[in-house]
mmCIF file as Biopython writes it, N, C-alpha, C and O atoms, coordinates in Angstrom:
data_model
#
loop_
_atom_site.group_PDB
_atom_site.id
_atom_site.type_symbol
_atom_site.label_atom_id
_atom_site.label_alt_id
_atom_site.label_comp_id
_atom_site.label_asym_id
_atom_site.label_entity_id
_atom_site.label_seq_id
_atom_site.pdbx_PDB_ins_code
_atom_site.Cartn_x
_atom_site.Cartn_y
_atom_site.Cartn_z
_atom_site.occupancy
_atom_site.B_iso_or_equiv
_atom_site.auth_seq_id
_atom_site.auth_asym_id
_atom_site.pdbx_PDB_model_num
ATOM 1   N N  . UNK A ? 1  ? 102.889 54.971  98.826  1.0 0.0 1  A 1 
ATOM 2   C CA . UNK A ? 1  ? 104.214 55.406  99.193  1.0 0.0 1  A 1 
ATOM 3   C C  . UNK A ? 1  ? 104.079 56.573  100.171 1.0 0.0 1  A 1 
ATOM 4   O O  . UNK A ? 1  ? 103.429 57.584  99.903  1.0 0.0 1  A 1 
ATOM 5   N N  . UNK A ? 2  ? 104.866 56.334  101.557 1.0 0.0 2  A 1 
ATOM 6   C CA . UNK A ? 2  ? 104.903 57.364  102.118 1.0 0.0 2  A 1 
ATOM 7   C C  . UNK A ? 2  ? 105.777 58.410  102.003 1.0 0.0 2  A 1 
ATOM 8   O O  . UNK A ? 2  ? 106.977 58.225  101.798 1.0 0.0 2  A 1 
ATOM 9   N N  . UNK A ? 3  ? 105.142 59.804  102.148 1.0 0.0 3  A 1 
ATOM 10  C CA . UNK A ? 3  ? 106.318 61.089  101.643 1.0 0.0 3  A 1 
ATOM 11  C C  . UNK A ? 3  ? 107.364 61.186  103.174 1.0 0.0 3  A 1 
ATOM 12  O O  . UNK A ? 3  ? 107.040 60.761  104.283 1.0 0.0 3  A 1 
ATOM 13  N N  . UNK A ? 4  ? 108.178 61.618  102.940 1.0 0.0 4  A 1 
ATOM 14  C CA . UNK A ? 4  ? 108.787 61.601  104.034 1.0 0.0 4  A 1 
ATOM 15  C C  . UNK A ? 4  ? 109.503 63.144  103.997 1.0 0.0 4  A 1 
ATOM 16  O O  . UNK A ? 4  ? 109.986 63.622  105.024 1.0 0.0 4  A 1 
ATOM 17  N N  . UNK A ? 5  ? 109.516 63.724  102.961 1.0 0.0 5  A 1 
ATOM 18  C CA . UNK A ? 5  ? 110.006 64.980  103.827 1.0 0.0 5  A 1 
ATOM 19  C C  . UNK A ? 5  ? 108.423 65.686  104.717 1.0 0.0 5  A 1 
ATOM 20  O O  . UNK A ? 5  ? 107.320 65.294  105.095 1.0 0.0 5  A 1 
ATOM 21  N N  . UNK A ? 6  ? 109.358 67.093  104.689 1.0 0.0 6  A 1 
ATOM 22  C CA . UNK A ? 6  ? 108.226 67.549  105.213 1.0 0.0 6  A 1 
ATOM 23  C C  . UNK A ? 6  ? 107.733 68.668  104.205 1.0 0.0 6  A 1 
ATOM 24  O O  . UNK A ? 6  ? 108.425 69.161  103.315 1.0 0.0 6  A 1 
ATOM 25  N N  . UNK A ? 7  ? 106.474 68.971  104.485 1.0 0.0 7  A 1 
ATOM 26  C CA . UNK A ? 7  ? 105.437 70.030  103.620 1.0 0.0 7  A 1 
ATOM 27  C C  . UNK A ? 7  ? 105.733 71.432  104.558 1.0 0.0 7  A 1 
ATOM 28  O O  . UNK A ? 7  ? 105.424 71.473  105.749 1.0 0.0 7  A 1 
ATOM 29  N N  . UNK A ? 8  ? 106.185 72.231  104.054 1.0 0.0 8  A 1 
ATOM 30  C CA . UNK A ? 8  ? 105.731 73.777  104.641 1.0 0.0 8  A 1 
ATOM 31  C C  . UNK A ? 8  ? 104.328 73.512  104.649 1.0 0.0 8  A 1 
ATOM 32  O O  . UNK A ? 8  ? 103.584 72.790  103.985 1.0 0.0 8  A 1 
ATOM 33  N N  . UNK A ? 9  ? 104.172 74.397  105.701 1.0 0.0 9  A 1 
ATOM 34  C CA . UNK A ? 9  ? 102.935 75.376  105.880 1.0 0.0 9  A 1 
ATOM 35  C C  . UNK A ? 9  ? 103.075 76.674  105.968 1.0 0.0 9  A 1 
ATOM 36  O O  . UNK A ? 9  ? 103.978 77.297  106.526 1.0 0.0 9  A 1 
ATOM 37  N N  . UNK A ? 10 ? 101.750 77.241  105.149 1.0 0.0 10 A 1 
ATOM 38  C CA . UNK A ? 10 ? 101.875 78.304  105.007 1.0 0.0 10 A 1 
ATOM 39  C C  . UNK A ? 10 ? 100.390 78.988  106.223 1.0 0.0 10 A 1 
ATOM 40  O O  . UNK A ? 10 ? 99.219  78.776  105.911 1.0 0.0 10 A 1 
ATOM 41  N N  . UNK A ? 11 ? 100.692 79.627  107.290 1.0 0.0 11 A 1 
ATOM 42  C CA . UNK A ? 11 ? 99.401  80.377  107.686 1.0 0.0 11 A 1 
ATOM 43  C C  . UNK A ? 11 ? 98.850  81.719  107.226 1.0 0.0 11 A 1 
ATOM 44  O O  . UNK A ? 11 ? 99.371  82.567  106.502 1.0 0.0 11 A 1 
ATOM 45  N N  . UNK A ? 12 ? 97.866  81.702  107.728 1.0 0.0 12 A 1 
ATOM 46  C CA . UNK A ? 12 ? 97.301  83.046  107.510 1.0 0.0 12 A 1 
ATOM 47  C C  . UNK A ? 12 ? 98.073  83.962  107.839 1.0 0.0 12 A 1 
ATOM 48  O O  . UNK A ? 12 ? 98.364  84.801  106.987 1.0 0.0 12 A 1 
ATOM 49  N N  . UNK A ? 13 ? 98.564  84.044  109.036 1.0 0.0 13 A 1 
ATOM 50  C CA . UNK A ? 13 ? 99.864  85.253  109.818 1.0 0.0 13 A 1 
ATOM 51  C C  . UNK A ? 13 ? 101.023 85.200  108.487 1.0 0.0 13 A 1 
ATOM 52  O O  . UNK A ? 13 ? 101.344 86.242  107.914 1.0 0.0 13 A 1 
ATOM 53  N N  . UNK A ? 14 ? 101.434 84.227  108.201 1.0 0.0 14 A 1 
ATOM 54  C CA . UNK A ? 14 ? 102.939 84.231  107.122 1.0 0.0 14 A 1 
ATOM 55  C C  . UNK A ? 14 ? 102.344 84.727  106.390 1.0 0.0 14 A 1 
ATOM 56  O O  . UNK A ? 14 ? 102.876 85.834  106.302 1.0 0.0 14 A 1 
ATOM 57  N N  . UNK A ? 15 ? 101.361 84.695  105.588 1.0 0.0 15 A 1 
ATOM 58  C CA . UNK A ? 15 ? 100.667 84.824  103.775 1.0 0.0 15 A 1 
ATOM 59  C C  . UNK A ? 15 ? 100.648 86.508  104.265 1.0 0.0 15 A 1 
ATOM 60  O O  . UNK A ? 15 ? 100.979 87.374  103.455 1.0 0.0 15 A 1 
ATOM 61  N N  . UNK A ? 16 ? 100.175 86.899  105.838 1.0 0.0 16 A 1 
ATOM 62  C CA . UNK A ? 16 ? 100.090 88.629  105.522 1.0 0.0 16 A 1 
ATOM 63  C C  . UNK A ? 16 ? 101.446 89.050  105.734 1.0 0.0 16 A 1 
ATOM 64  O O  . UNK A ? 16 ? 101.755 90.047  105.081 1.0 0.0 16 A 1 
ATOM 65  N N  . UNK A ? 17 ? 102.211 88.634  106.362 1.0 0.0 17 A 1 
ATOM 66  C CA . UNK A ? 17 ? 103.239 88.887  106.458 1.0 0.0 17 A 1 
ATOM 67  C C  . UNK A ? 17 ? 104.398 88.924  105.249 1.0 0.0 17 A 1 
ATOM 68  O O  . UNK A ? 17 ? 105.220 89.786  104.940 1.0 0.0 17 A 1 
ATOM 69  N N  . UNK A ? 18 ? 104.147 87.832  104.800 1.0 0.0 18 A 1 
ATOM 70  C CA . UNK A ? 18 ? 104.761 87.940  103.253 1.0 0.0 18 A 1 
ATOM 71  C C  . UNK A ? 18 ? 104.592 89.267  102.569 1.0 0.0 18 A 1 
ATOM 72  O O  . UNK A ? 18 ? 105.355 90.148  102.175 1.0 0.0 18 A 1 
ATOM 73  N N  . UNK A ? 19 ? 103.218 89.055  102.582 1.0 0.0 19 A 1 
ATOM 74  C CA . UNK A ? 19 ? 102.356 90.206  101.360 1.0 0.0 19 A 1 
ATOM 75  C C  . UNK A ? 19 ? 102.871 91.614  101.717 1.0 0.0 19 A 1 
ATOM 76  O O  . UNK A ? 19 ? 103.450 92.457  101.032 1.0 0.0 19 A 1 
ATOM 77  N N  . UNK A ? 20 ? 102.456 91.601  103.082 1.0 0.0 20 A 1 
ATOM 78  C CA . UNK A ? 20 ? 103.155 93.175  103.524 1.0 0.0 20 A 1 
ATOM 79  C C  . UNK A ? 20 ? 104.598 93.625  103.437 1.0 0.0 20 A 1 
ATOM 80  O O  . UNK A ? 20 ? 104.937 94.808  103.403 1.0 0.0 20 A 1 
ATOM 81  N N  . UNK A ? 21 ? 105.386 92.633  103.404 1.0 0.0 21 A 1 
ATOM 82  C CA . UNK A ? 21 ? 106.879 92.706  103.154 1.0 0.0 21 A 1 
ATOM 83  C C  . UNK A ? 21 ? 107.200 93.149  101.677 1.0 0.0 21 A 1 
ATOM 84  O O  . UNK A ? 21 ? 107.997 94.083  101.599 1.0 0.0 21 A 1 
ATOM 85  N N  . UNK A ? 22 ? 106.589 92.505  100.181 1.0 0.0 22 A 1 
ATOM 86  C CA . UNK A ? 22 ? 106.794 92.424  99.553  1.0 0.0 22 A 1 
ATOM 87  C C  . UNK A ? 22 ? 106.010 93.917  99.506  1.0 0.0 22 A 1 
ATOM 88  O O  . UNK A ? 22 ? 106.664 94.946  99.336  1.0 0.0 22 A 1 
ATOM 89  N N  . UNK A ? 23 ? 104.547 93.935  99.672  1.0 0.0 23 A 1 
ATOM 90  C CA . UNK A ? 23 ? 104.341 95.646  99.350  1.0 0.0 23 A 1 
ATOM 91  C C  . UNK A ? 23 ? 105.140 96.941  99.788  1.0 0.0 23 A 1 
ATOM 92  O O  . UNK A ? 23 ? 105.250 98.099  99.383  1.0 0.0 23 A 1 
ATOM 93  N N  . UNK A ? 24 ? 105.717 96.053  100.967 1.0 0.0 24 A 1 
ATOM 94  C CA . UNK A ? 24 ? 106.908 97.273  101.706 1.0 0.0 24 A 1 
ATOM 95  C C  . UNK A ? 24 ? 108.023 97.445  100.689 1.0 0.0 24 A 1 
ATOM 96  O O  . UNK A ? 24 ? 108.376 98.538  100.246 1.0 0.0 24 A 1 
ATOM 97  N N  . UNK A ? 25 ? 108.405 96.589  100.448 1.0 0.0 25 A 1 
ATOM 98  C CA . UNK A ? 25 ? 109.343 96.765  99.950  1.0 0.0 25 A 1 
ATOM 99  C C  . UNK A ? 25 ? 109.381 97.294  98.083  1.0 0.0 25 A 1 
ATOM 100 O O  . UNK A ? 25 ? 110.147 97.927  97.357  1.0 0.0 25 A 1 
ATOM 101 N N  . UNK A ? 26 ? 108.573 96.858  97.999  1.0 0.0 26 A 1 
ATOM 102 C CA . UNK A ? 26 ? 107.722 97.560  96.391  1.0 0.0 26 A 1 
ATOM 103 C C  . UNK A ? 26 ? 107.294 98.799  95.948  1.0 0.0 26 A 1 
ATOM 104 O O  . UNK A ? 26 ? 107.768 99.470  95.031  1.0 0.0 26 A 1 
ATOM 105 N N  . UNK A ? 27 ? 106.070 99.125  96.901  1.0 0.0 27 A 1 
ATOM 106 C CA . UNK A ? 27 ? 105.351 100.086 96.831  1.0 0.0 27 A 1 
ATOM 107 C C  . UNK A ? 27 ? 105.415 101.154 98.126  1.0 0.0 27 A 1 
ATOM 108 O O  . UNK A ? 27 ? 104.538 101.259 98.983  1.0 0.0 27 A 1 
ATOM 109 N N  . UNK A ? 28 ? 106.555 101.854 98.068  1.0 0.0 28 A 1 
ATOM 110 C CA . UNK A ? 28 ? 106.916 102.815 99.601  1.0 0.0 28 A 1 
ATOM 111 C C  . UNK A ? 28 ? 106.430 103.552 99.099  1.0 0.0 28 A 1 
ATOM 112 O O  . UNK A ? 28 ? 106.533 104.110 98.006  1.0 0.0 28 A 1 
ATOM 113 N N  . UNK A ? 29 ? 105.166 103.656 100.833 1.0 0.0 29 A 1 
ATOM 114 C CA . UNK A ? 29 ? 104.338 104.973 101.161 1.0 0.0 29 A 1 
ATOM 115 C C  . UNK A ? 29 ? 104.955 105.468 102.153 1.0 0.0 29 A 1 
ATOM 116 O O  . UNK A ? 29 ? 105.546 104.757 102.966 1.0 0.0 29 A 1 
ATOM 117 N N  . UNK A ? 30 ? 104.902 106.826 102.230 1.0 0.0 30 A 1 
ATOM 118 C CA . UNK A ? 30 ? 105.408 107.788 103.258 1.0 0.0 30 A 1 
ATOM 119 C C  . UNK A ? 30 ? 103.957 108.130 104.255 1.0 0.0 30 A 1 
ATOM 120 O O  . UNK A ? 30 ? 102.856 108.643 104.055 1.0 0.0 30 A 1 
ATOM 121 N N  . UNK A ? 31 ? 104.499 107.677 105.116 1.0 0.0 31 A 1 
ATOM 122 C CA . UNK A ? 31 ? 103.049 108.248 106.432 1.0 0.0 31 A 1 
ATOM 123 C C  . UNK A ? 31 ? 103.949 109.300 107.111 1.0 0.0 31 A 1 
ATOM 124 O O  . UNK A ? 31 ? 105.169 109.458 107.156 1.0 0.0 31 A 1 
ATOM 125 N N  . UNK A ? 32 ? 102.408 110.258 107.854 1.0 0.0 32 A 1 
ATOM 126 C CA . UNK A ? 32 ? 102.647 111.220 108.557 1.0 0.0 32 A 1 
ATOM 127 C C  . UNK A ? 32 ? 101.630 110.980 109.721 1.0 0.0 32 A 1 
ATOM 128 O O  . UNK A ? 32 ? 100.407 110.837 109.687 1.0 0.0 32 A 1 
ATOM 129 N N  . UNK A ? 33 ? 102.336 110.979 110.550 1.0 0.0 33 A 1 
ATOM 130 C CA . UNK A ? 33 ? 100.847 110.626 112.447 1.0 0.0 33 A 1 
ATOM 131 C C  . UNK A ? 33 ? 101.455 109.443 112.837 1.0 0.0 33 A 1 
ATOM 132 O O  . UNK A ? 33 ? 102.634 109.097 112.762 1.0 0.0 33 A 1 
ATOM 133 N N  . UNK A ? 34 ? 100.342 108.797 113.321 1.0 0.0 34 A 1 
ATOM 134 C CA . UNK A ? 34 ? 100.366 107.283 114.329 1.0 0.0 34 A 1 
ATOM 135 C C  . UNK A ? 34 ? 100.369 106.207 112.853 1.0 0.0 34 A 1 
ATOM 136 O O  . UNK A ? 34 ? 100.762 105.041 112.814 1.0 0.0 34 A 1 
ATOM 137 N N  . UNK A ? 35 ? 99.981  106.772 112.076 1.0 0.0 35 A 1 
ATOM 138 C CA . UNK A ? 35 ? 99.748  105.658 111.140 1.0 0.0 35 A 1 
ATOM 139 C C  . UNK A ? 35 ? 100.961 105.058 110.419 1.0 0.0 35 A 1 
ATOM 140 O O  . UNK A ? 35 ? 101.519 105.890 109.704 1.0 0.0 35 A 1 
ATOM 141 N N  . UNK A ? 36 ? 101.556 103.761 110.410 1.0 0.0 36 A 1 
ATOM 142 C CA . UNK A ? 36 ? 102.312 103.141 109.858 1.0 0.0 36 A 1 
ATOM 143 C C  . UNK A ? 36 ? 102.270 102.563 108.551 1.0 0.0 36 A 1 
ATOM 144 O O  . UNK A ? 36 ? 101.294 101.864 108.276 1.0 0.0 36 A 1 
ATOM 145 N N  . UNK A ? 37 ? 103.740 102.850 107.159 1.0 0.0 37 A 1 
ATOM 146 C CA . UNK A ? 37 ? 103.172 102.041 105.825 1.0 0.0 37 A 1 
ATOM 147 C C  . UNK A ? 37 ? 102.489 100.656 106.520 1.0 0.0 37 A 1 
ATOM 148 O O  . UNK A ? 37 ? 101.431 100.375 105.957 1.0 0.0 37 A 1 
ATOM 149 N N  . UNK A ? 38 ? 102.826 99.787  107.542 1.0 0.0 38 A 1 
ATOM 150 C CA . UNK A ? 38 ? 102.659 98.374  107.757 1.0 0.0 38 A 1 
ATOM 151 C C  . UNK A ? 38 ? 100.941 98.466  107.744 1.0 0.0 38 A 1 
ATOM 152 O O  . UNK A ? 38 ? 100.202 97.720  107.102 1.0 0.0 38 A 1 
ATOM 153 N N  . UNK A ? 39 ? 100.661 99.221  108.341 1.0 0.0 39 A 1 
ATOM 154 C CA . UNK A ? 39 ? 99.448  99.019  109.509 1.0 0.0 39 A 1 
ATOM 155 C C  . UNK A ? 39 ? 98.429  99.495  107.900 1.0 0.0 39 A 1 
ATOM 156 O O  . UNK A ? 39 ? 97.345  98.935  107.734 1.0 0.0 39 A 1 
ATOM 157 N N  . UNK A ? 40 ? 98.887  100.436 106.948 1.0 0.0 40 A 1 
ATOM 158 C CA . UNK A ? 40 ? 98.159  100.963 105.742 1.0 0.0 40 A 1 
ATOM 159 C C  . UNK A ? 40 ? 98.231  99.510  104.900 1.0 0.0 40 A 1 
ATOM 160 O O  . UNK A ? 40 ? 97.108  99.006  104.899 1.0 0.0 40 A 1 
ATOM 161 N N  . UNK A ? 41 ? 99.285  98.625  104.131 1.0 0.0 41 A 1 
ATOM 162 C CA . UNK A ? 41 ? 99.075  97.686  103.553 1.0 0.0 41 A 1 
ATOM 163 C C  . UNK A ? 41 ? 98.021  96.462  104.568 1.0 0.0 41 A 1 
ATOM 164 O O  . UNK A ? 41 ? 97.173  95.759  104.018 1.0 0.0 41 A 1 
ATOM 165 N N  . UNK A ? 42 ? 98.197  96.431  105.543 1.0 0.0 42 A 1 
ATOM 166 C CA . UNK A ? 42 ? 97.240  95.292  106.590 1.0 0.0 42 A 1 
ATOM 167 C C  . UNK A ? 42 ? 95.896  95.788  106.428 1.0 0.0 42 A 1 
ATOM 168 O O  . UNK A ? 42 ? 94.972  94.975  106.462 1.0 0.0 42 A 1 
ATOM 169 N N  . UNK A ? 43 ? 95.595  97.388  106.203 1.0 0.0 43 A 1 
ATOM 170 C CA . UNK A ? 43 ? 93.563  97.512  106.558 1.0 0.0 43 A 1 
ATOM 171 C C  . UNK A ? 43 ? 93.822  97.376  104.876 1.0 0.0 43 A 1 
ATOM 172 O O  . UNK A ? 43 ? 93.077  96.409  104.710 1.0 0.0 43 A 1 
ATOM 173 N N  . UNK A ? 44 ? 94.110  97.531  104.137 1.0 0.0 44 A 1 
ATOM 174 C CA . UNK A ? 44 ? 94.332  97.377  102.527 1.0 0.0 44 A 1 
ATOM 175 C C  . UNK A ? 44 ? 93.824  96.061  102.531 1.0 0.0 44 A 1 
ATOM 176 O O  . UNK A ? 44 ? 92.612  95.895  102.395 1.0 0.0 44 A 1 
ATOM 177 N N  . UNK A ? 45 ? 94.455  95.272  102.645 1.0 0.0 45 A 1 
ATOM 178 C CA . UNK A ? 45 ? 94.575  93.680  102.122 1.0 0.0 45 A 1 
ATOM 179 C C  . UNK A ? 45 ? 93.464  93.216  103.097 1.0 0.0 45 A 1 
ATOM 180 O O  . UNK A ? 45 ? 92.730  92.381  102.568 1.0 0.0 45 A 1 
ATOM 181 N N  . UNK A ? 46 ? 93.161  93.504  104.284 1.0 0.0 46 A 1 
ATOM 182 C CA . UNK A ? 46 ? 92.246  92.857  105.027 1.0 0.0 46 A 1 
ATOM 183 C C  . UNK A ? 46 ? 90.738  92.958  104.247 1.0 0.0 46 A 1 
ATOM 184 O O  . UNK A ? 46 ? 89.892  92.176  103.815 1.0 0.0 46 A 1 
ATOM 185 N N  . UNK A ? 47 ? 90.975  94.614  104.357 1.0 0.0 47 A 1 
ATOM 186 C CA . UNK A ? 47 ? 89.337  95.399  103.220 1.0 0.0 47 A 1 
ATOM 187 C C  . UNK A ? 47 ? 89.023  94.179  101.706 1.0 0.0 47 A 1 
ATOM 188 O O  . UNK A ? 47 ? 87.973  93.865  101.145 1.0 0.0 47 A 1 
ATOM 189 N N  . UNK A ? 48 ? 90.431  93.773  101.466 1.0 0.0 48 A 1 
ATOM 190 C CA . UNK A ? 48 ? 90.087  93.613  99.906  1.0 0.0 48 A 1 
ATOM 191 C C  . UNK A ? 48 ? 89.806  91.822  100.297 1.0 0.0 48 A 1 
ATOM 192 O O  . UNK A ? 48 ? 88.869  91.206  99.790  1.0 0.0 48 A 1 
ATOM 193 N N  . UNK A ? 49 ? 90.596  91.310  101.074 1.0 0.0 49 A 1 
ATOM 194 C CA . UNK A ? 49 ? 89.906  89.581  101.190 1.0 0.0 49 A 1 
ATOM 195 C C  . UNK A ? 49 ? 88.919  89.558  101.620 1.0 0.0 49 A 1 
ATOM 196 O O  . UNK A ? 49 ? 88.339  88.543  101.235 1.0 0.0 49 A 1 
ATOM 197 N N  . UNK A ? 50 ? 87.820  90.648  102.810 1.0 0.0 50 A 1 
ATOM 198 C CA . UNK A ? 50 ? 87.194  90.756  103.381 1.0 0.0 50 A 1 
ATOM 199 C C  . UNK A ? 50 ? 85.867  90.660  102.864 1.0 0.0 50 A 1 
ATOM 200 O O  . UNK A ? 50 ? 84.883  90.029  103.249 1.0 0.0 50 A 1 
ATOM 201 N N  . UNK A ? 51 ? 86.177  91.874  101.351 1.0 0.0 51 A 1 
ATOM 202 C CA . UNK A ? 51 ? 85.460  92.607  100.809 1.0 0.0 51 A 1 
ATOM 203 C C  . UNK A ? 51 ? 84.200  93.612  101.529 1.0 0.0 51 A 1 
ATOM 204 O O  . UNK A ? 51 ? 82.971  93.636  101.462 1.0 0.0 51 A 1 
ATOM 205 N N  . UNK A ? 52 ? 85.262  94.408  102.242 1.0 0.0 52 A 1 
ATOM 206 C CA . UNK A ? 52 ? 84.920  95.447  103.421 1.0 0.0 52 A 1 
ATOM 207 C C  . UNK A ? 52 ? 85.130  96.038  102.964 1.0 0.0 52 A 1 
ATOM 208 O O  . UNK A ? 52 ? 85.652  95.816  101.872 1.0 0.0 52 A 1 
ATOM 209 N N  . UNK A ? 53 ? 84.855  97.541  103.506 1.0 0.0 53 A 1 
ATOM 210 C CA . UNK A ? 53 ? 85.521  98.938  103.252 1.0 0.0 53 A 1 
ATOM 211 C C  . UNK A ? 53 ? 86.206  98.977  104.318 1.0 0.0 53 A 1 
ATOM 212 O O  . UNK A ? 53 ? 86.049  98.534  105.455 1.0 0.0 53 A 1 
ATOM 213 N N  . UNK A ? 54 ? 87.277  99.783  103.606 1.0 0.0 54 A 1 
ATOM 214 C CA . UNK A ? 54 ? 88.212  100.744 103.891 1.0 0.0 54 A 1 
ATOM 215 C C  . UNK A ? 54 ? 88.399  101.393 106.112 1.0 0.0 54 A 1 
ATOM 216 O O  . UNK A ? 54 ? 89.288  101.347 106.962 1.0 0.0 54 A 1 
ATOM 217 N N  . UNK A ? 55 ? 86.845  101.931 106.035 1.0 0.0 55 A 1 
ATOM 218 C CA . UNK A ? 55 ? 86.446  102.763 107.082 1.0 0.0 55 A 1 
ATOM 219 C C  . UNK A ? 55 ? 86.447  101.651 107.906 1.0 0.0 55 A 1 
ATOM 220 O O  . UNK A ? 55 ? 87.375  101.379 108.668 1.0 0.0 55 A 1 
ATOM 221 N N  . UNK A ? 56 ? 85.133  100.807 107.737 1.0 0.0 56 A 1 
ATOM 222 C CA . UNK A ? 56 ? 85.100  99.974  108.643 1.0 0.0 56 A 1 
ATOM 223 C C  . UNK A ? 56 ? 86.324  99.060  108.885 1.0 0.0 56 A 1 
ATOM 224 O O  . UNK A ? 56 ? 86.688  99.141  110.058 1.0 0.0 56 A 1 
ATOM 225 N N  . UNK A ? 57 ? 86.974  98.325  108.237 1.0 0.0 57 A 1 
ATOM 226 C CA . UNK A ? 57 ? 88.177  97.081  108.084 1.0 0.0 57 A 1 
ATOM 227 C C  . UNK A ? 57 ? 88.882  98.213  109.500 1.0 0.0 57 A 1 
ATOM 228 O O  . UNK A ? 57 ? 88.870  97.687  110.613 1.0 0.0 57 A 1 
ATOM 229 N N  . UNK A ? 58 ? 89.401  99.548  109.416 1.0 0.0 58 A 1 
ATOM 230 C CA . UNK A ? 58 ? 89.897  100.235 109.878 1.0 0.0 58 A 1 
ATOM 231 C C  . UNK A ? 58 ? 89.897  100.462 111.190 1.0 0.0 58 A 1 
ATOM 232 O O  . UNK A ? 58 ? 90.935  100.644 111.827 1.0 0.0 58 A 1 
ATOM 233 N N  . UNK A ? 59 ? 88.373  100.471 111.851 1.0 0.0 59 A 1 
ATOM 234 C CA . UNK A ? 59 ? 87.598  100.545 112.808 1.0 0.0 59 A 1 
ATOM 235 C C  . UNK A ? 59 ? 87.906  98.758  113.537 1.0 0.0 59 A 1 
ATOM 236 O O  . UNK A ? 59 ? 88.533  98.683  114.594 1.0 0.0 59 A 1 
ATOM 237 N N  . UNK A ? 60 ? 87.557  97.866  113.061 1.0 0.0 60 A 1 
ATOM 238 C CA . UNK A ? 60 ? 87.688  96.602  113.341 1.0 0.0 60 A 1 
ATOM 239 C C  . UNK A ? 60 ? 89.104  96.265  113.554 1.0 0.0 60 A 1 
ATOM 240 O O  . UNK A ? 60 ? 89.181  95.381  114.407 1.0 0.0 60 A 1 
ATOM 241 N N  . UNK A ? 61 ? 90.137  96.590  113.152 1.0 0.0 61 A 1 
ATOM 242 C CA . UNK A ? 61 ? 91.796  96.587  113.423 1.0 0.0 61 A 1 
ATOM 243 C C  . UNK A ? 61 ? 91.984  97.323  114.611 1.0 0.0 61 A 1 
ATOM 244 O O  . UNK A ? 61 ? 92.928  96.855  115.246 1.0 0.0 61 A 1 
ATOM 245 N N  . UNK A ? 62 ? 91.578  98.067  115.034 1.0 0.0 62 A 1 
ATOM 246 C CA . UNK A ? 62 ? 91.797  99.291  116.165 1.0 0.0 62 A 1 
ATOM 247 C C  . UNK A ? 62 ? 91.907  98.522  117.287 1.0 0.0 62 A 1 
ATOM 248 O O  . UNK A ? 62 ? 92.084  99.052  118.384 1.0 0.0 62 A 1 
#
């Protein structure tokens, strides 16, 4: 049997995008400088799928 609707897809871009929305909206950090809450949950989540640090994930986003 063929399916006929259609399947979402989910990409890599949506899944961080999700994630960061939902941490935005959850867990508000207050930044001070150039640094953005967005740009702090993105080296976060990148470090932790990566299983990078912190410093470097940081360095590699730049």
């Amino acid at each position: 049997m063929a399916m006929t609707a259609i399947t979402p897809v989910l990409t890599d871009s949506k899944t961080l995008n999700e994630v960061v929305n939902c941490l935005s909206e959850n867990i508000p950090i207050q930044t001070q400088g150039k640094c953005e809450q967005k740009n702090i949950f993105e080296i976060l989540i990148r470090a932790a799928t990566q299983r990078d640090r912190i410093e470097n994930t940081s360095k590699v986003l730049k």
